[in-house]
FIGU-216924 format. One record per residue: residue in three letters; z, y, x of N, C-alpha, C in turn. Coordinates in steps of 0.1 Angstrom, whole numbers, plus 5000, padded with zeros to 4 digits. Example, Ala and Ser with C-alpha at 12.3 -4.5 7.8 and 13.67 -1.06 7.14 Angstrom:
Ala507849435132507849555123507849675132 Ser507149785128507149895137507950005129 
This chain:
Unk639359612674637959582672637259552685 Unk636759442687635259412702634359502698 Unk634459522713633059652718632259532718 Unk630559632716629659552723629359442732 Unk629159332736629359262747628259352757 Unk628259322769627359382776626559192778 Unk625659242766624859072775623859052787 Unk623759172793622759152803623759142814 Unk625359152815625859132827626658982823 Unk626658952810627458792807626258732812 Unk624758712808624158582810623858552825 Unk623858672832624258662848624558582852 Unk625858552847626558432851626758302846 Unk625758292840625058152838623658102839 Unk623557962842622057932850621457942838 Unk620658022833619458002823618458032829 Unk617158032823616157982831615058122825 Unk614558202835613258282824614558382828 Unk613558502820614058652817614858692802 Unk616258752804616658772791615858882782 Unk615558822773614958932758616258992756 Unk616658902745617758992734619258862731 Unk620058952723621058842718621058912701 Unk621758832692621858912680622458852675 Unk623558832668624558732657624058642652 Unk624858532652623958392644625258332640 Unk624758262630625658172622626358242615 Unk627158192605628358232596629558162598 Unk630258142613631358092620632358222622 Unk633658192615634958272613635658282628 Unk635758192633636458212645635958262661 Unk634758202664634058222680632958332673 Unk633058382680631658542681630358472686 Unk629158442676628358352681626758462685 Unk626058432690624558502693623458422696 Unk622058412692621458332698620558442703 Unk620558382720619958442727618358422731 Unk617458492736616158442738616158492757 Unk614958422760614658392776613558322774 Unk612458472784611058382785610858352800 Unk610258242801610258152812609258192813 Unk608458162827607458142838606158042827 Unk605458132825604058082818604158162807 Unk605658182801605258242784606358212777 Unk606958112780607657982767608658092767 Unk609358102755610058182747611358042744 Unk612558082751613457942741614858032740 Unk614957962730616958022726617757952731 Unk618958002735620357922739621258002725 Unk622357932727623557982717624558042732 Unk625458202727625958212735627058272723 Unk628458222730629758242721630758282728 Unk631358352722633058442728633958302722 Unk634258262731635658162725637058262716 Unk637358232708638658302701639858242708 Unk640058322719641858282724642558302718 Unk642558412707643858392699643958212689 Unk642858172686643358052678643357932694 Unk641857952700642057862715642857922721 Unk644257882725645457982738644857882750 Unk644057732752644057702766642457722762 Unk641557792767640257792763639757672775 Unk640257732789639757592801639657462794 Unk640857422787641157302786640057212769 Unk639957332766639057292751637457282758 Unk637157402770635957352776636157252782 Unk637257192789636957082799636956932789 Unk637456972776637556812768635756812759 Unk634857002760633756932754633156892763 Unk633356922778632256932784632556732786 Unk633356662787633656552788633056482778 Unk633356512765632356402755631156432753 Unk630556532754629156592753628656502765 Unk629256512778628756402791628456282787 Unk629456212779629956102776628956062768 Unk628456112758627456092746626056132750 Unk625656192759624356192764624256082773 Unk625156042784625055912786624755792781 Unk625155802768625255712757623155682750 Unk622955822753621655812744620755682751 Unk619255732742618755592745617655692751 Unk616855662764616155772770614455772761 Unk614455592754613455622749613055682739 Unk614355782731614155842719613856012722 Unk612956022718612056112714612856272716 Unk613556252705614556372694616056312708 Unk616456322721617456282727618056392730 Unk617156512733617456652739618456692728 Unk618256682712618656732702619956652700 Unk620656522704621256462697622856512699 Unk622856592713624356622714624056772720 Unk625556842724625456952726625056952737 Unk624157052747623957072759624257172761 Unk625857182777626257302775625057382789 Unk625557492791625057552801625557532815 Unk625857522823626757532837626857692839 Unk627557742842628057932848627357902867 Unk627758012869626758012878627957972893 Unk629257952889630057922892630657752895 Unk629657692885630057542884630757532877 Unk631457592866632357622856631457572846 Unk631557582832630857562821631657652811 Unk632357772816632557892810632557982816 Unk632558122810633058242821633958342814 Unk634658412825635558482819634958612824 Unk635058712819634158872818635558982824 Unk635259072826636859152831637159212822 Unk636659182809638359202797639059122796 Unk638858942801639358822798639258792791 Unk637458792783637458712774636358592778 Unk636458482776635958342777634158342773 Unk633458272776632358282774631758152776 Unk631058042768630057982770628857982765 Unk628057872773626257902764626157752765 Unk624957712756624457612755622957632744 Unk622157492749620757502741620757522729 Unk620057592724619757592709619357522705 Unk619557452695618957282688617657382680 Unk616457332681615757392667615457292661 Unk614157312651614257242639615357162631 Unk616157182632617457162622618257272617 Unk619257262613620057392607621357272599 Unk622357422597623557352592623557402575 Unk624157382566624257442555625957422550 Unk625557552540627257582539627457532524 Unk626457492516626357392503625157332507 Unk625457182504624557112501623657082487 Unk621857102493620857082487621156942476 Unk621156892486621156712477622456652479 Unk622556542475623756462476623256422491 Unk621756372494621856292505622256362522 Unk622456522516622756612527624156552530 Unk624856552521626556442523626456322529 Unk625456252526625256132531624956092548 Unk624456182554623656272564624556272575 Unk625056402568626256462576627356332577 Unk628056272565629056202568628956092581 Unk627256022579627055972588627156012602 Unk626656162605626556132618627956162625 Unk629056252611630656162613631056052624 Unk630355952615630255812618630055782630 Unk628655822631628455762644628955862661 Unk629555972653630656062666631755962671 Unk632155872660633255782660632855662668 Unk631955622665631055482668631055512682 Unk629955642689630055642699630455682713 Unk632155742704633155762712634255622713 Unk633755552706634855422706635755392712 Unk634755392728635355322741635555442752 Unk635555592747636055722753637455712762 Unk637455692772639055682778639555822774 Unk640155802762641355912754642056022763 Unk642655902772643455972778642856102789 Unk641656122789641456252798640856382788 Unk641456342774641456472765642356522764 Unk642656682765643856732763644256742748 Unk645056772750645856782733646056962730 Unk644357002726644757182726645757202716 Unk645657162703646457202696647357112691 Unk648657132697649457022696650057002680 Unk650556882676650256832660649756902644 Unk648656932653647456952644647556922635 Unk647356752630647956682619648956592617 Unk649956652621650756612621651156622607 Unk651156582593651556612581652856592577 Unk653956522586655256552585656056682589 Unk655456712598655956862607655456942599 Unk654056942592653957072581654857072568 Unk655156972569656156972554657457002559 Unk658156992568658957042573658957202580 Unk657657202581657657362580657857442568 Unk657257342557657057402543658757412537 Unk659457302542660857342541661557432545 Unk661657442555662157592566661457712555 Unk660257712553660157862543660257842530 Unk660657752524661657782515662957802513 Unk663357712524665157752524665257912534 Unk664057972537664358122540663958212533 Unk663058142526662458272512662158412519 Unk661658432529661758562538661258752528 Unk660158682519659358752505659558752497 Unk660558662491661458622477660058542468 Unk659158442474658058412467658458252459 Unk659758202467659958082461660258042446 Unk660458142436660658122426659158102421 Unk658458192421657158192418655858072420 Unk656358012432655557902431656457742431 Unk657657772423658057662419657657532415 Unk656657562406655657412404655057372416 Unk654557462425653657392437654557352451 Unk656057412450656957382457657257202452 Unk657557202436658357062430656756982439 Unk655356992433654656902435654656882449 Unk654656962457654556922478656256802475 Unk657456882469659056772473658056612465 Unk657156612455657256462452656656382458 Unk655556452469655256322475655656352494 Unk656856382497657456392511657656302516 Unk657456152508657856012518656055982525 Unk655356032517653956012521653356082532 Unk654356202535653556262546653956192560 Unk654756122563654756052577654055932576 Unk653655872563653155722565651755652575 Unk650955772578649955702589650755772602 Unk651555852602651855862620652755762622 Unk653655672611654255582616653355442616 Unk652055452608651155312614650855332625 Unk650355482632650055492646651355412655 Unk652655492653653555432659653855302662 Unk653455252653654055112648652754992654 Unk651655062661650255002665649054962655 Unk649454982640648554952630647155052630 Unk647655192634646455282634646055272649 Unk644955352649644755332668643755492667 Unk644155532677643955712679642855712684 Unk641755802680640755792688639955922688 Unk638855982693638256102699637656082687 Unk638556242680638756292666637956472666 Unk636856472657636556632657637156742651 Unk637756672640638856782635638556882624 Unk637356892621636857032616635656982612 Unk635656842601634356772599633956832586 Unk633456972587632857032574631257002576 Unk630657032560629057002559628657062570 Unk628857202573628357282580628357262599 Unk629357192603629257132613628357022618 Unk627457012607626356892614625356962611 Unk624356932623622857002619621956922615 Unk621156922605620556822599618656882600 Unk618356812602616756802607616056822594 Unk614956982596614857002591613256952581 Unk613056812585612056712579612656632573 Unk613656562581613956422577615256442571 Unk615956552571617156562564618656492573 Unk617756422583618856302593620056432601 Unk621056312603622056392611621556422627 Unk621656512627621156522640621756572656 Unk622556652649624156672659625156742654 Unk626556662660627756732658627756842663 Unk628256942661628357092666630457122663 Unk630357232669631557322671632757192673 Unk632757142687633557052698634757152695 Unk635057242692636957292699637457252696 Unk637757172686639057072681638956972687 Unk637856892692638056762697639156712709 Unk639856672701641156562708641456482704 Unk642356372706643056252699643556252689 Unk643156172679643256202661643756062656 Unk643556072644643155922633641755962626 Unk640855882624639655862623639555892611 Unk640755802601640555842589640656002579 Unk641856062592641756232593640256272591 Unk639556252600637856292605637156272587 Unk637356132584636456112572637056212565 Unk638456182563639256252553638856412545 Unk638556482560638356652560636756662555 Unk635856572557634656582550634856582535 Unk635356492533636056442518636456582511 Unk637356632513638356732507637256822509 Unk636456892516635857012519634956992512 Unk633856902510632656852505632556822492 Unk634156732482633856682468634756762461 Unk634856872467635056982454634557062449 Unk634557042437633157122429633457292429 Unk634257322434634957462434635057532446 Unk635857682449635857732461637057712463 Unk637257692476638857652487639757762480 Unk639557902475640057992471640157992454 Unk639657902447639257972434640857952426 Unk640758102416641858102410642058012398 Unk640457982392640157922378640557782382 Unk641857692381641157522385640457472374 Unk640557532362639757432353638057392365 Unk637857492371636357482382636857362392 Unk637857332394638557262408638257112400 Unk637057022407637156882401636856822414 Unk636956672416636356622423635356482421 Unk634256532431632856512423632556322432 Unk632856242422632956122430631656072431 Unk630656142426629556112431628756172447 Unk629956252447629756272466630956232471 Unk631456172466632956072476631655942478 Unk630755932469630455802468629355802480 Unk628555892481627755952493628055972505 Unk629756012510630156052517630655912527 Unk631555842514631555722518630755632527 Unk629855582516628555512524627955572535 Unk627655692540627655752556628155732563 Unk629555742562630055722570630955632577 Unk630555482560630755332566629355262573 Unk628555302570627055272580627455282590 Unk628155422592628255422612629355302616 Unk630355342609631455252615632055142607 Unk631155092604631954932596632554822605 Unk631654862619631554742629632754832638 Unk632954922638633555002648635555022641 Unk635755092630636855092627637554962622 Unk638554912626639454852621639954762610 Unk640054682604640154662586641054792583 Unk642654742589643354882587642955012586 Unk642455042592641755172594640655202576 Unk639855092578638955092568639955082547 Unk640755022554642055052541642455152538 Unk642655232550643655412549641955472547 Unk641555522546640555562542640255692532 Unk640955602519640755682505642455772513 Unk643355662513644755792513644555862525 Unk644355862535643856002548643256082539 Unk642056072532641456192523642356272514 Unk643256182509644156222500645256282509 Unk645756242520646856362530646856452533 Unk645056442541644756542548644456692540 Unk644156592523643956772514645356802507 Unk646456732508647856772506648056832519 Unk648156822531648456882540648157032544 Unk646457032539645957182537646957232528 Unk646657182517648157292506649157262510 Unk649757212520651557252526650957342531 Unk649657402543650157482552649957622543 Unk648857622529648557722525649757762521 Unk650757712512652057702504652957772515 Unk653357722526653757772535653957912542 Unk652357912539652258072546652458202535 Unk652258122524652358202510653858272513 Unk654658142518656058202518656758222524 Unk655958242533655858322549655858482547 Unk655058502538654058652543653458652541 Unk652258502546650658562549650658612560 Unk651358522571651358562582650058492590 Unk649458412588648258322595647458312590 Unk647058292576645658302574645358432567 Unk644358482566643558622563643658612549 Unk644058682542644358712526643858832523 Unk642858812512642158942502642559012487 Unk643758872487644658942479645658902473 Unk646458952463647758872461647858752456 Unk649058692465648758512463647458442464 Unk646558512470645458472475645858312486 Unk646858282492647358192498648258052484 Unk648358142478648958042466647658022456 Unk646858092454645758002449644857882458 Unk644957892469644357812481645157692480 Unk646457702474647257582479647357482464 Unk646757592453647157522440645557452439 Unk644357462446642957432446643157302456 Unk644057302464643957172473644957072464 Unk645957112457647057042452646456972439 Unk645057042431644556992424643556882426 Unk643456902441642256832441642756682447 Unk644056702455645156552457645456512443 Unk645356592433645856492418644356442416 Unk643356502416642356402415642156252421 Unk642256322431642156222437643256122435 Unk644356122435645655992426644555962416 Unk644256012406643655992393642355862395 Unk641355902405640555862408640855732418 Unk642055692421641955632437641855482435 Unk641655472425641355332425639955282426 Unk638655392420638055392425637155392439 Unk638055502442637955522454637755422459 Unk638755332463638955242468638255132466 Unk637155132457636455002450634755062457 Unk634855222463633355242464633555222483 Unk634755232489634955162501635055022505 Unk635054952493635054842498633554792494 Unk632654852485631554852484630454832496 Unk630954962507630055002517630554942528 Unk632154882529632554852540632154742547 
C-alpha cells in the first residue's frame, strides 16, 4: 500500500509559482495517483496544477514516456495560433522540476510530474449527448492532423508491440497449448471464435510493412474520458493522459474510441443480451474524426478504418481470453471468470460489428 505523499517536500521540486495550499485526489484514473493541487500567488490568485505519481509498474521507462510527452506537448503548442483566445487550454502544459527535468523522482523512487490544470472543461466517463462523441472523436482527429509532420523518429517505443495483434494471438496460443488452470475447456466457444479469424490479426502490420499504412504519433488510450471538453461549448478542448503516446496506425487511435464508446454495455458485463453496438455513435464518432483528418490521412488509411475498429476490439478479447488462461495474472479480477466475461463483451461486440460493416463503411465514406 502508498504512504501519504509528503506534498510539501514533492512540490519543492518543481517551479510553481505562489504558496502551496493543499493537494487532494482528483479524477477517476486506474493507473497514475492523480491530485489537484492549489497555490496562491502574489496579489491573491488562487490556481491549480495537476500533480501525478507515474505507475512504474505499468511505465518500466517512466524518463522515456516523460521525454516523448514533453516532445509533442512542445510540438503542439508550437503549432497553436497565438491569436486564439482558449491557446493556454489547448495542450498539456507540463511543469519544469526545479532541476530542468520535467519529472522528479522522491527517495522512495517514485516518479513525479505536474502540470496546469485546464479549468472550465472536464472529462466524462459516459456521454451526455451523442455530440459529446462527436467532440471528443474530433479532437482525436485533430491530435492526428497536428502531429502529421512530427519527426516519429525521436519517440520512444515505451511499450513495445502494444498493438501488435499478431503477437497477442500468439500469446493467446501459448496459453492454450499450456492450459496452466485447466480453463481451456470452458471457454471453448471464445477460444473456436479468436482460431476463426487468425489470418486477420497480421493484416495492417503487413500494410505497414508492405508501405500501404504509414505510422504516425498515435495516443493509444483514445477513451471519451481522455478528452476534456469545454464546459460551454461542449468543443474538444485537450487531449490528456500522453503515456502511451508513440508510433502507431491511426486507424488503431480511431479504432479504440470506437470499441470503448459504441457499446451500449459495460467492458465487464456478464448479460450480452446488454452488449450492442450503437451505430448511431459509430456514426458521430466517425464524422469527428473525418473533419479533422480527411485532408490529413491517406485514402488507404481512410479504407482501414471500419476494420482497425473491428481488430483493435478483437485484440482486447485475445488479451482478456489470454489472461483468463493464464490465471488472471494482469489484469485485476473481482471475480470468477471475470476475465472471460470481458473477452466474451468484446467478442460480441467484433460480431457486431461483421454484422454492421457494411454500413460502417457507407457512414465513412459519407464524412470522408
Amino acid at each position: 500500500m502508498q504512504t501519504i505523499p509528503d506534498f510539501n517536500e514533492i512540490v519543492e521540486h518543481f517551479c510553481f509559482k505562489g504558496d502551496f495550499l493543499d493537494a487532494v485526489p482528483f479524477g477517476t484514473g486506474h493507473i497514475n495517483a492523480t491530485y489537484a493541487t492549489r497555490f496562491k500567488e502574489p496579489g491573491g490568485l488562487i490556481r491549480r496544477y495537476i500533480l501525478q505519481r507515474i505507475n512504474t509498474q505499468i511505465f518500466k521507462t517512466p524518463e522515456q514516456v516523460m521525454r516523448n510527452i514533453e516532445r509533442v506537448t512542445s510540438y503542439l503548442r508550437n503549432k497553436l495560433d497565438p491569436e486564439d483566445a482558449d491557446a493556454s487550454r489547448r495542450v498539456i502544459t507540463l511543469i519544469p522540476a526545479t532541476d530542468e527535468h520535467f519529472f522528479y523522482v522522491d527517495p522512495d523512487g517514485e516518479y513525479w510530474r505536474a502540470e496546469v490544470f485546464i479549468e472550465g472543461a472536464k472529462t466524462y466517463l459516459t456521454a451526455s449527448t451523442l455530440e459529446h462523441y462527436f467532440h471528443a472523436s474530433k479532437a482525436y482527429g485533430n491530435f492526428q492532423k497536428d502531429l502529421a509532420d512530427f519527426p516519429i523518429h525521436e519517440l520512444h517505443i515505451t511499450i513495445p508491440d502494444f498493438h501488435n495483434t499478431g503477437k497477442r494471438f500468439q500469446a493467446l496460443i501459448q496459453a492454450i497449448e499450456q492450459d496452466v488452470v485447466n480453463r481451456a475447456v470452458s471457454a471453448k466457444p471464445e477460444i473456436n471464435f479468436a482460431l476463426q479469424r487468425a489470418k486477420e490479426t497480421t493484416i495492417l502490420l503487413e500494410m505497414l510493412a508492405n508501405g500501404e499504412m504509414h505510422e504516425r504519433v498515435t495516443h493509444n488510450d483514445t477513451k471519451l474520458d481522455n478528452v476534456m471538453l469545454d464546459d460551454v461549448t461542449g468543443d474538444g478542448v485537450c487531449v490528456i493522459d500522453l503515456d502511451t503516446v508513440m508510433p502507431g496506425l491511426a486507424v488503431f487511435d480511431f479504432g479504440d474510441i470506437v470499441r470503448s464508446g459504441a457499446n451500449t454495455g459495460l467492458e465487464d458485463e456478464p448479460d450480452l443480451s446488454k452488449i450492442d453496438f450503437d451505430m448511431n455513435i459509430f456514426n458521430r464518432l466517425a464524422h469527428g474524426f473525418l473533419d479533422a483528418t480527411r485532408t490529413t490521412l491517406t485514402p488507404v488509411e481512410i479504407d482501414q478504418l471500419v476494420f482497425g475498429a473491428k481488430l483493435i476490439t478483437f485484440e482486447q478479447g485475445l488479451r482478456f481470453l489470454t489472461d483468463h488462461l493464464n490465471g488472471d495474472t494482469y489484469y485485476k479480477i473481482h471475480r470468477l471468470s471475470h476475465n472471460l466475461d470481458r473477452a466474451r463483451t468484446q467478442f460480441k461486440l467484433v460480431q457486431e460489428m461483421e454484422n454492421h460493416f457494411d454500413e460502417m463503411l457507407g457512414m465513412i465514406e459519407r464524412y470522408r
